[in-house]
C-alpha positions as CSV (number, residue, x, y, z in Angstrom):
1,X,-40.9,-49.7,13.7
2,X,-41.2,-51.7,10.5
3,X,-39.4,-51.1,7.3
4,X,-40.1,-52.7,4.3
5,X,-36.5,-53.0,2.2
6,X,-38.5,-54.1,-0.5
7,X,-40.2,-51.0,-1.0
8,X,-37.3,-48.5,0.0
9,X,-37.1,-46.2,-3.3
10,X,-34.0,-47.5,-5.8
11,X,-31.7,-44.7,-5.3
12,X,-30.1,-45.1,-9.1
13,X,-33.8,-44.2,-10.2
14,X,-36.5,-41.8,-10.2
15,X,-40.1,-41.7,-10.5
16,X,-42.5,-38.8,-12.1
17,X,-46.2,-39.2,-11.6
18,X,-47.8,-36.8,-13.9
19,X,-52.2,-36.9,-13.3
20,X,-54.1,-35.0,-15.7
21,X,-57.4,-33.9,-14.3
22,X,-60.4,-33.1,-16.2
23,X,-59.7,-30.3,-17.5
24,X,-56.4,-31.6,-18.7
25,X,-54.3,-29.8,-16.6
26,X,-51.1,-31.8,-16.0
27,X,-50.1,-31.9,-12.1
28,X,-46.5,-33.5,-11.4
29,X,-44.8,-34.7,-8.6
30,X,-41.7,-36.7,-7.3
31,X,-42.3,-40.2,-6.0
32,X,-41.1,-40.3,-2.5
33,X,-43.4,-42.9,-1.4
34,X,-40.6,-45.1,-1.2
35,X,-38.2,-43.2,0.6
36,X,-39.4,-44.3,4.6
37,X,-38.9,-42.1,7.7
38,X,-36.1,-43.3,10.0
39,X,-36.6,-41.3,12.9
40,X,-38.7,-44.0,14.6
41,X,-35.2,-45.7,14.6
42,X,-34.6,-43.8,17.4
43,X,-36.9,-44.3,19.6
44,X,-36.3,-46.5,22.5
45,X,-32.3,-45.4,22.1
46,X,-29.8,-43.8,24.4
47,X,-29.2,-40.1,23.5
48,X,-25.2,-41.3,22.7
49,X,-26.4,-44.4,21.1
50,X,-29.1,-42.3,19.0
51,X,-26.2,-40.0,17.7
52,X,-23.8,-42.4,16.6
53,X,-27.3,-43.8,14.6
54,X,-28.1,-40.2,12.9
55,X,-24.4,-40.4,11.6
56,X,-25.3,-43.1,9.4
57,X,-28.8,-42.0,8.1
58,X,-28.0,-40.8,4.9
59,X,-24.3,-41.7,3.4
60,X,-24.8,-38.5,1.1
61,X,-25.0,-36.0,3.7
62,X,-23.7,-37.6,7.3
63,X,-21.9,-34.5,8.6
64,X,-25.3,-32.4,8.3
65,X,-27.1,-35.3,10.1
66,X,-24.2,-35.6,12.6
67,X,-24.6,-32.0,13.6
68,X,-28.1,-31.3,13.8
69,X,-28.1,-34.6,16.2
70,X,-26.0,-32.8,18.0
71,X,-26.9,-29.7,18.0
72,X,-30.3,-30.8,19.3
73,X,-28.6,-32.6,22.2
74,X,-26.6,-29.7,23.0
75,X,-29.4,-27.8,24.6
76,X,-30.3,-30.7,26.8
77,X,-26.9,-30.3,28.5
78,X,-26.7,-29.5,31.9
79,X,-25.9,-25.9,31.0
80,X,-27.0,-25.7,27.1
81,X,-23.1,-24.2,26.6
82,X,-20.8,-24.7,23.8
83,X,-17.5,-23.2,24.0
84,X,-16.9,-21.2,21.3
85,X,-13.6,-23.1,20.0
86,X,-15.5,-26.3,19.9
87,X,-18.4,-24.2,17.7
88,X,-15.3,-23.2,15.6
89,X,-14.5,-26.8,15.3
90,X,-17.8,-27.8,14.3
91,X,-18.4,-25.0,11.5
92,X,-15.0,-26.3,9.5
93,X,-16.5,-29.7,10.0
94,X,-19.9,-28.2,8.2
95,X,-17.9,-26.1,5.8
96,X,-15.7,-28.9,4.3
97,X,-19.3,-31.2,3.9
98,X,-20.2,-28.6,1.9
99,X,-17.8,-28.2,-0.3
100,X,-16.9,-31.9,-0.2
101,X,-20.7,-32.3,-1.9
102,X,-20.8,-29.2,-4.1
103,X,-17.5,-29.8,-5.4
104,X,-18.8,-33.0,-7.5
105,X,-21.2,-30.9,-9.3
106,X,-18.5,-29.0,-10.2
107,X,-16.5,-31.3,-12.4
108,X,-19.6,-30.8,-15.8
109,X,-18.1,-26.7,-15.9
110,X,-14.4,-27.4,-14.6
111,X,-13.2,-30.9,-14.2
112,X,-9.8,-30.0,-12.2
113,X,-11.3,-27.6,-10.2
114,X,-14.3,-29.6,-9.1
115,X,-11.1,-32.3,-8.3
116,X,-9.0,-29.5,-6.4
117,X,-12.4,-28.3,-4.4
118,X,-12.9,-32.6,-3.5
119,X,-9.3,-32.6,-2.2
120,X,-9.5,-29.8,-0.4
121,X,-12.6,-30.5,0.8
122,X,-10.9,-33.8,2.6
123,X,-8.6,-31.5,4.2
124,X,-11.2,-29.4,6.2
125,X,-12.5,-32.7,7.0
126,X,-9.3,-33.9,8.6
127,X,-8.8,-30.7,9.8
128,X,-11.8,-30.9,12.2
129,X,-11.3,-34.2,13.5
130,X,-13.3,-36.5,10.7
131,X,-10.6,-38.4,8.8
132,X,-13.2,-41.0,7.2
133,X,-16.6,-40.4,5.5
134,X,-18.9,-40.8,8.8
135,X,-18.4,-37.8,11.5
136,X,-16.8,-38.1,14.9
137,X,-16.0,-34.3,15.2
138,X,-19.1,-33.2,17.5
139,X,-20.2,-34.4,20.8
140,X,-23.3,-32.6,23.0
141,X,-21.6,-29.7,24.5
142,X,-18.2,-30.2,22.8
143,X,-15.9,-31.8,20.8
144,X,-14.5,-35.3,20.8
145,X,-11.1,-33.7,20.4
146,X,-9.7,-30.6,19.2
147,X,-7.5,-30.5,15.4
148,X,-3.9,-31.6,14.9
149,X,-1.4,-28.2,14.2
150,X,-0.4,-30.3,11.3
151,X,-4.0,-31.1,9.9
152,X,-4.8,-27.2,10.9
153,X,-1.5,-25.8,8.9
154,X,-2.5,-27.7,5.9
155,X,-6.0,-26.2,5.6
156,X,-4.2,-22.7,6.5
157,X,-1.8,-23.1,3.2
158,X,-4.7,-24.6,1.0
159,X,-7.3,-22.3,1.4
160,X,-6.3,-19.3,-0.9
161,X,-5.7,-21.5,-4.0
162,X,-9.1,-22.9,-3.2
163,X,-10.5,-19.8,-2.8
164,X,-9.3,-19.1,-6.2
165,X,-10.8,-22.2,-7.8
166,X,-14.0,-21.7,-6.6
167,X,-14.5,-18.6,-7.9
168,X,-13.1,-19.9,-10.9
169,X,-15.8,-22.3,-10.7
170,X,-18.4,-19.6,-10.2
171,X,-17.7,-17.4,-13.1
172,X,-17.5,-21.0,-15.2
173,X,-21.3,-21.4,-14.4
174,X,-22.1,-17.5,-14.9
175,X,-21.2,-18.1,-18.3
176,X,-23.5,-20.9,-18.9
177,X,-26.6,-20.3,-20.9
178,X,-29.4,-20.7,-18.8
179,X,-33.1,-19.6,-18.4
180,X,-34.3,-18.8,-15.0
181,X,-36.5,-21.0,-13.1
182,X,-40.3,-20.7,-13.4
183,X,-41.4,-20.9,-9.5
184,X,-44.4,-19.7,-8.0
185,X,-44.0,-16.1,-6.9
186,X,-45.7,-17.3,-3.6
187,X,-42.7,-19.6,-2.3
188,X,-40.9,-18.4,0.7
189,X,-37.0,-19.1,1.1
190,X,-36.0,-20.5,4.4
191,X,-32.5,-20.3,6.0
192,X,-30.3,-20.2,8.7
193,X,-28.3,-16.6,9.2
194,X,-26.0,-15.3,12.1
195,X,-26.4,-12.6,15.1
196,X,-25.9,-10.0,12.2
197,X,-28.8,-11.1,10.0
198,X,-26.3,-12.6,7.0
199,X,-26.4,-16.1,5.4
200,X,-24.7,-18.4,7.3
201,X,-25.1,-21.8,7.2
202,X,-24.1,-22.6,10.3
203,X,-25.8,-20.0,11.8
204,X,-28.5,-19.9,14.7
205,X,-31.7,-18.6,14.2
206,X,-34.0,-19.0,10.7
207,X,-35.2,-16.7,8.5
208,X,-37.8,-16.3,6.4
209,X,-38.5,-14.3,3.2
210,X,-40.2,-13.7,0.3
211,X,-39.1,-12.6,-3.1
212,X,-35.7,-10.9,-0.4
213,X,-38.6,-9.0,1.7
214,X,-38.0,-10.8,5.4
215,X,-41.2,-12.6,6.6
216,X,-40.0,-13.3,9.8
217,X,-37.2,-14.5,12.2
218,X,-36.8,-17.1,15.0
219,X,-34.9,-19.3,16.9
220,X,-34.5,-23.0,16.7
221,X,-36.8,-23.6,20.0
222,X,-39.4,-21.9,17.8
223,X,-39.0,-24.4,14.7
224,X,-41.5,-26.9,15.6
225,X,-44.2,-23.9,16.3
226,X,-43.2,-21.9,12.9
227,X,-43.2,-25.4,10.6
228,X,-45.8,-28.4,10.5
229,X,-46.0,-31.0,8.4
230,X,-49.4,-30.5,6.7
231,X,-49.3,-35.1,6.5
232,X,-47.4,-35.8,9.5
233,X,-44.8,-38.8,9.3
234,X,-45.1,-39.6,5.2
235,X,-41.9,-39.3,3.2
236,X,-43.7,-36.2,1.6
237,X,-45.1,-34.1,5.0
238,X,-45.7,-31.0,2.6
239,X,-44.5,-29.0,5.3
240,X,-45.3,-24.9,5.7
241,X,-44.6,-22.0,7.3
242,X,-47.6,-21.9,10.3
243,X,-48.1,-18.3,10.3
244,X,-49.5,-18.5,6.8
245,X,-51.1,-21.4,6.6
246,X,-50.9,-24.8,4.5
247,X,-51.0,-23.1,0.7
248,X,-49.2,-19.6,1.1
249,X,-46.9,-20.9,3.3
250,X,-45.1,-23.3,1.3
251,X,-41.0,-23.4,1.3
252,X,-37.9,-24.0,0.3
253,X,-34.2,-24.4,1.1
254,X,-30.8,-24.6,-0.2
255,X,-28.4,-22.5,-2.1
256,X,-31.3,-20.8,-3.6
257,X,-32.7,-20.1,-0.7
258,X,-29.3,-19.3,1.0
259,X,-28.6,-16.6,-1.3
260,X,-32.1,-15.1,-1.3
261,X,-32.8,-14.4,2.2
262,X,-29.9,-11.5,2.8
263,X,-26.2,-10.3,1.5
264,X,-23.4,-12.8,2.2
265,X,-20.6,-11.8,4.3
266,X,-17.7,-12.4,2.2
267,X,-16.3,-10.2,-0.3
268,X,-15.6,-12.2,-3.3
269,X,-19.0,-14.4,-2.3
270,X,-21.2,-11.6,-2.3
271,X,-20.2,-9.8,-5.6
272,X,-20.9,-13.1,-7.1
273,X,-24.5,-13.2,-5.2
274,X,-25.3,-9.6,-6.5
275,X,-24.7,-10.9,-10.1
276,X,-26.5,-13.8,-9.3
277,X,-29.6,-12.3,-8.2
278,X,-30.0,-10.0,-11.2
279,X,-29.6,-13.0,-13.4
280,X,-31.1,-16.5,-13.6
281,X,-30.6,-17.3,-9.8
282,X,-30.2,-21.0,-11.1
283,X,-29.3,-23.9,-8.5
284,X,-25.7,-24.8,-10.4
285,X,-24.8,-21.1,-9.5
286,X,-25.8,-20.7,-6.4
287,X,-24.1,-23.9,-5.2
288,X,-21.0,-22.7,-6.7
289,X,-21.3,-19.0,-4.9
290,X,-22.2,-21.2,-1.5
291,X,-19.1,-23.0,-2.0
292,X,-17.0,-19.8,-2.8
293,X,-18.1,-18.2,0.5
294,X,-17.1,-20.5,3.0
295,X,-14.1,-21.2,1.5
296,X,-13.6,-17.1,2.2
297,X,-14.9,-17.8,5.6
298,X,-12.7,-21.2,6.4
299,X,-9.3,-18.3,5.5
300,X,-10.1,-16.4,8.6
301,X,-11.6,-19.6,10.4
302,X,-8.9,-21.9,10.3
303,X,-5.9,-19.2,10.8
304,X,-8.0,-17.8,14.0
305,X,-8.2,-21.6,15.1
306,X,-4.7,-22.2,14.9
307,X,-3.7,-19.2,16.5
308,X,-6.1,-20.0,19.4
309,X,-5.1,-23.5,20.2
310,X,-1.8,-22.7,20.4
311,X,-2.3,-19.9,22.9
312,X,-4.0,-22.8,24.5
313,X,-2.7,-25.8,26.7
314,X,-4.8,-28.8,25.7
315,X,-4.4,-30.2,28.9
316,X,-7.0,-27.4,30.1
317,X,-9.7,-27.8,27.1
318,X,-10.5,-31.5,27.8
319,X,-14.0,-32.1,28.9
320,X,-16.2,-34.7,29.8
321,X,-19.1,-35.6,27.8
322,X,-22.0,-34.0,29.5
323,X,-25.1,-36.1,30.7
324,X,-28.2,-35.2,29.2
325,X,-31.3,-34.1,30.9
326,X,-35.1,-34.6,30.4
327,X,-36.9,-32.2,27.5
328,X,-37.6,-31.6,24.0
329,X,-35.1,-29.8,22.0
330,X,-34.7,-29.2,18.2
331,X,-31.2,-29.0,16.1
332,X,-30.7,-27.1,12.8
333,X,-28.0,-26.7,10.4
334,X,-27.9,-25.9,6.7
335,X,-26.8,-28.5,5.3
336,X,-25.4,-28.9,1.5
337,X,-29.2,-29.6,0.5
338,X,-31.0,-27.0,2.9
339,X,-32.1,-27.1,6.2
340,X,-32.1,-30.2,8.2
341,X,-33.6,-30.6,11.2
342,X,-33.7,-32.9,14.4
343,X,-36.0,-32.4,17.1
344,X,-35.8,-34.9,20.1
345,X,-38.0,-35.9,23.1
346,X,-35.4,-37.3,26.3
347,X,-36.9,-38.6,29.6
348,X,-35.2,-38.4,32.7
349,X,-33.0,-41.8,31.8
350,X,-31.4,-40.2,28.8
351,X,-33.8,-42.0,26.3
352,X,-35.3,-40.5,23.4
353,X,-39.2,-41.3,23.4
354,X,-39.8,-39.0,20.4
355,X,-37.9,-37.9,17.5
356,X,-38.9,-36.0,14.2
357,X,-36.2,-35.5,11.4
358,X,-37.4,-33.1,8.4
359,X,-34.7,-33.3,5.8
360,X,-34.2,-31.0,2.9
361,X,-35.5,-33.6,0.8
362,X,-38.6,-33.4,1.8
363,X,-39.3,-29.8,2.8
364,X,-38.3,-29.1,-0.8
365,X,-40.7,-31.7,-1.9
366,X,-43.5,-28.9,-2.7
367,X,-40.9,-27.0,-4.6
368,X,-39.9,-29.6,-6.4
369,X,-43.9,-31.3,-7.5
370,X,-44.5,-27.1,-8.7
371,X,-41.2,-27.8,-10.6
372,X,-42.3,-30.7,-12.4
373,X,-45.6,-29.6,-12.7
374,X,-44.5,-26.4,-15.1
375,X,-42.7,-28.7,-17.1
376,X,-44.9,-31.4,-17.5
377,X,-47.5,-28.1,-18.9
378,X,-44.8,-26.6,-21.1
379,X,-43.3,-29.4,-22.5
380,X,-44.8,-31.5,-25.2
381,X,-42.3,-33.8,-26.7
382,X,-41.1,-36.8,-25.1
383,X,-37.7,-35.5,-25.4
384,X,-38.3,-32.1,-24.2
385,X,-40.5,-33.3,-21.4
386,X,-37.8,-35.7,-20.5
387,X,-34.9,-33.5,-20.5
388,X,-37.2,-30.7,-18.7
389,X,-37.8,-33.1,-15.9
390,X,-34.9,-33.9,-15.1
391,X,-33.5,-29.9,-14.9
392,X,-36.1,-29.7,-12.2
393,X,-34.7,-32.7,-10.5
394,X,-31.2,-30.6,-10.4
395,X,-32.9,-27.7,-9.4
396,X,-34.7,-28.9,-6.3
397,X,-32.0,-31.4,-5.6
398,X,-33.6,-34.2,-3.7
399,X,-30.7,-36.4,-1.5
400,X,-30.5,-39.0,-4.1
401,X,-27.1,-40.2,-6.7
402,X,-29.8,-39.4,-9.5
403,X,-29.8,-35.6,-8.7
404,X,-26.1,-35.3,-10.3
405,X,-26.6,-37.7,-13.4
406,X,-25.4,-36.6,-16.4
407,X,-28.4,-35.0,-19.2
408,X,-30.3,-38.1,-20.2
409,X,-29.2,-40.3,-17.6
410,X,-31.7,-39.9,-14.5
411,X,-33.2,-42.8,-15.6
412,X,-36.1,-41.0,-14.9
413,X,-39.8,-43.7,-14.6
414,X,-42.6,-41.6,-15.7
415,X,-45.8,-42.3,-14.9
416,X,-48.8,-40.2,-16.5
417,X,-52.1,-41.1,-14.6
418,X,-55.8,-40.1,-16.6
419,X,-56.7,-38.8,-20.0
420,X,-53.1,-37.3,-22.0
């Protein structure tokens, strides 16, 4: 595989390609033509070598990638099996990535909570094993090691002020000013949810919806059956739901979606959600309600963990890293951003001959060009276009520093392509 550095995008920068047909009908979209596909990178690898690699795909979002790796590999295990301590594990891992990312987003409402949630955040991290910024939590069909009492105590007497904080946070952005999103009724909402059919972003099977009315439900083996990428391999697939074909079948993920597709399962959380969806149903919001509900579910996480590794000798919850067996498998987790997902291809040496990654990036990619495209119609100033632009770029939330620049910062390139 050869990538060009020269032509990977600038991530400090953005560019808008606005054509105007004929007619002059404005059509807009994000420039992702610069942004390569790194599964290929893959290829060729080890299955442990490959997962230590997907750890370092994306510095914004490394425990998503981390997990989905993993997760993929963990049904190519010799019995597909994870304990469900070490799943315990692995959802404070996810939780604290979460609210390690959302919490910077945090600081334009509330600056010392958006601080508070970062610190905290750090301490979920340690919690489940990942001290630094890159992962080391998960392994395929386990953990590397289970938490410290000491690093488990301190999320323990932590969470309730955070709790607190984030719900702070929450009622900060519900008194924004906002106007609701124009999105094409059409879009479905994808996410994860649990055996109960609730949110949960660490859950195992997907869900799809439209407008809250359920579409349909499967389970990760299913993914690569349910979604194709309509231009296989570009940085901008335009992937869909199968079932519906290329145009009604279009996406999208993330707190948006995460709040659309059911009622969370937390208490404070979903009063906030119910407010939420008879209001704006912004982005800013919904990232802040996202936040406040795992934070309800690390309080009843974290004390259950404790409680159950120390009814525990360690001695007896050591396990060898399992080999890994010939077949395809695909990984999921919801991830700060949406959905990622990582579907593999193993022979019978443990190397991966194929490997697809569909970030959130790109699956919201669609969501994002309609986005731009109703502002790009609506807005007529330079100004106005400008600053409507770039509350698109927020909303959608593609995995680049530019998405939480200040209001006129973005640095946004904007090219306009045929007649104005």
């Amino acid at each position: 595989m050869k990538i060009n550095i020269g032509e990977i995008i600038d991530p400090t920068e953005g560019r808008v390609v606005v054509e105007v047909d004929e007619s002059g009908k404005r059509h807009a979209r994000f420039d992702l033509t610069g942004l390569p596909r790194v599964e290929g990178l893959l290829v060729g690898k080890g299955a442990g070598e490959a997962l230590k690699m997907t750890e370092h795909l994306c510095g914004i979002c490394p425990v998503a990638h981390h997990l989905a790796g993993t997760r993929a590999l963990d049904a190519l295990t010799s019995d597909g099996v994870v304990s469900d301590l070490a799943e315990m594990v692995r959802r404070l891992l996810h939780y604290g990535s979460i609210v390690e990312t959302h919490s910077l987003r945090f600081v334009s409402v509330d600056r010392e909570a958006g601080i508070a949630l970062k610190k905290f955040s750090k301490l979920m991290l340690v919690g489940a094993g990942s001290p630094g910024h890159f992962p080391v939590t998960a392994r395929p069909g386990g953990v590397t090691s289970w938490p410290a009492a000491t690093d488990l105590q301190a999320v323990v007497d932590g969470v309730s002020a955070a709790i607190d904080t984030a719900e702070r946070v929450v009622a900060a952005f519900g008194e924004t000013k906002k106007h609701a999103p124009i999105v094409s009724p059409q879009i479905l909402d994808v996410a994860l949810i649990d055996a109960k059919g609730n949110p949960d972003v660490f859950g195992t099977r997907m869900r799809v919806s439209r407008n809250g009315e359920v579409v349909e439900e499967f389970g990760f083996s299913e993914w690569n059956e349910k979604i194709a990428e309509e231009i296989p391999g570009s940085p901008a697939p335009r992937p869909y739901f199968v079932p519906l074909g290329q145009e009604a079948g279009r996406y999208r993920v993330g707190p948006v979606s995460q709040l659309s597709i059911g009622s969370l399962s937390t208490v404070r959380a979903k009063t906030a959600q119910a407010r939420w969806l008879k209001g704006a149903r912004d982005a800013a919001e919904a990232r802040a309600i996202v936040t406040l509900h795992v934070l309800e579910r690390t309080s009843q996480l974290a004390s259950e963990l404790q409680q159950r590794l120390a009814e525990i000798d360690a001695d007896t919850l050591s396990t060898p890293p399992q080999p890994i067996h010939a077949g395809t498998a695909t990984g999921l987790v919801d991830g700060p951003r949406g959905i990622l997902a990582h579907t593999y291809e193993v022979d019978d040496s443990g190397t991966i001959t194929r490997s697809i990654i569909l970030t959130p990036t790109a699956q919201n990619e669609p969501w994002l060009a309609d986005l731009l495209t109703r502002a790009a119609e609506t807005e007529t100033t330079p100004d106005g276009r400008e600053a409507a632009l770039e509350d698109s770029i927020r909303e959608a939330d593609p995995c680049l520093p530019i998405s939480s620049a200040p209001p006129g910062q973005m640095g946004l390139k904007l090219d306009i392509i045929g007649a104005e």
